[in-house]
C-alpha positions as CSV (number, residue, x, y, z in Angstrom):
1,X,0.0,0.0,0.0
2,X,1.0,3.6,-0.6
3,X,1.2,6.5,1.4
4,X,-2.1,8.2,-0.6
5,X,-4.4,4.6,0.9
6,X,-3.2,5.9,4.3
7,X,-3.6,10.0,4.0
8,X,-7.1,8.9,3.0
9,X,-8.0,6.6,5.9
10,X,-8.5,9.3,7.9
11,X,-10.5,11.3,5.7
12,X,-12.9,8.2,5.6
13,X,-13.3,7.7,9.2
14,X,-13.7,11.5,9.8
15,X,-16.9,11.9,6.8
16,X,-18.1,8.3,8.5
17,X,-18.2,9.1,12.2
18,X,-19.8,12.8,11.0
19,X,-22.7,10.9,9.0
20,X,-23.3,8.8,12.2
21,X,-23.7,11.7,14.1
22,X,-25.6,13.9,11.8
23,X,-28.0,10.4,11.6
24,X,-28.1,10.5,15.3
25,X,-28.1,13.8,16.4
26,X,-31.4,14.4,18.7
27,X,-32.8,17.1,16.4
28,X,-34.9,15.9,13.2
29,X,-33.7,18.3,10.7
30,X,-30.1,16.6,10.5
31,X,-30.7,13.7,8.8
32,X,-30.2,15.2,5.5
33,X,-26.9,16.1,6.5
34,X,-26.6,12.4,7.4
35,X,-26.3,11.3,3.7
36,X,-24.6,13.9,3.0
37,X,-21.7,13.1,4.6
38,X,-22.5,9.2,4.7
39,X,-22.3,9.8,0.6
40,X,-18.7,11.9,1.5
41,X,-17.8,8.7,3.6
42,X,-18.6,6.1,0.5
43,X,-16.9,8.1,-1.8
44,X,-13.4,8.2,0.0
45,X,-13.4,4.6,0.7
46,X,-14.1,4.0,-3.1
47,X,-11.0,6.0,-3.6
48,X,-8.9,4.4,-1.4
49,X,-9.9,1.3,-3.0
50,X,-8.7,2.4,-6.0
51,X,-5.2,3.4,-4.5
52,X,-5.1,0.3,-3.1
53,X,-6.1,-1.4,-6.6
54,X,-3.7,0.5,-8.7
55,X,-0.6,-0.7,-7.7
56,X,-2.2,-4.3,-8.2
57,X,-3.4,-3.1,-11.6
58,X,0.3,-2.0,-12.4
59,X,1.8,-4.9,-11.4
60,X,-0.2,-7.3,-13.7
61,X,0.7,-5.4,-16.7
62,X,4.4,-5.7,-15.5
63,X,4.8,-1.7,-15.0
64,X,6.3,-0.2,-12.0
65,X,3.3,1.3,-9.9
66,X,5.0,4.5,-9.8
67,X,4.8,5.1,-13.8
């Protein structure tokens, strides 16, 4: 794994703990915010995913992941 997976594990666990808030917060007008940020939280574990995935991808093919 690269550095970028682990700069954006963070990121994910920051947008998913804010969507379980937002989901549970005690006031009803917050759920919107909820999948807001639950869509923010999705979105940045796809990506790291695909940081994670691209060096597999690359070695495959027989490139060096940094090309």
């Amino acid at each position: 794994m690269n550095e970028d997976f682990w700069l954006i594990v963070p990121i994910v666990a920051v947008w998913a703990l804010l969507a379980l808030a937002y989901a549970l917060a005690p006031w009803g007008d917050m759920i919107g915010y909820a999948w807001v940020w639950g869509f923010g939280s999705l979105l940045f574990t796809v990506l790291a995913a695909l940081l994670v995935a691209r060096p597999m991808a690359a070695a495959d093919a027989g490139l060096k992941a940094d090309q």
